[in-house]
C-alpha positions, 0 to 999 in steps of 0.5 A: 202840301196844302195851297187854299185860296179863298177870295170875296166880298158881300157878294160871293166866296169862292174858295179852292184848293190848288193841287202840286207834286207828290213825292217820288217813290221807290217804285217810279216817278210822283205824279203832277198836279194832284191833291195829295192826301186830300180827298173830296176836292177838285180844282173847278174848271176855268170855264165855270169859273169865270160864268159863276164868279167875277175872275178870269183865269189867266194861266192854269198849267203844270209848272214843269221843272218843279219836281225835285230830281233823282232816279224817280222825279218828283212830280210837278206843281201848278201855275194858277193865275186868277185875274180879279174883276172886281173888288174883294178879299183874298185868302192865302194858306198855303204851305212849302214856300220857305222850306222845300219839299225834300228828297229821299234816298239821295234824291233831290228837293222840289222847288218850293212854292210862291205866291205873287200878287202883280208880280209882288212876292206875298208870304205863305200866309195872306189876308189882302184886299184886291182891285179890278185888274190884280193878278194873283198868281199861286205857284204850287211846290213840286214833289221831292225826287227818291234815290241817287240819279 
């Protein structure tokens, strides 16, 4: 599951990929908060975040309970929260917000992902302009549990 943010204006671009939960397997649990089948990325630190761009991150964590259930959990999304300090665009692509991550082999479906701007439901899908002071909140979808619990 891709979860792509990219925020801006004339003065910067910022674009980052979020990291959620991978499926469960036969073998064990699926792990949390990873870029999955996606190489060459990482999430960029909150404190170099905020040196480099005019954001604060609110809330960067696991969103624990996420992952479907199963006799291997699937592993968890992410909470990422970015407060806007100054006007500029925001980006959303993001994916597994209608439909959840399923389960295999009796195990259960992930929860799927949502994105909120100031509390305010968004699609999966977005192009908005943001103010100082908007919150923008992506919630990454967990991974889907494998086998009957």
């Amino acid at each position: 599951t891709m979860n792509n943010v990219v925020l801006g204006n004339e003065r910067f671009t910022y674009y980052e990929t979020i990291g959620g939960g991978q499926g469960a397997c036969p073998e064990g649990d699926g792990p949390s908060g990873v870029h999955v089948t996606m190489s060459n990325t990482l999430t960029t630190p909150a404190e170099a975040l905020e040196l480099a761009y005019p954001l604060r991150v609110r809330r960067h964590e696991l969103r624990l309970g996420s992952g479907g259930e199963g006799r291997h959990r699937g592993g968890d999304g992410v909470v990422r929260e970015l407060e806007v300090l100054e006007a500029c665009r925001a980006s959303i692509l993001s994916e597994r917000r209608a439909n959840a991550p399923a389960g295999a082999e009796g195990g259960g479906p992930a929860e799927p992902g949502r994105n909120l701007l100031n509390g305010c439901k968004l699609s999966a899908k977005a192009a908005i302009d943001l103010v100082p002071g908007d919150i923008l909140r992506i919630e990454t979808p967990g991974g889907g549990g494998w086998g009957t619990a």
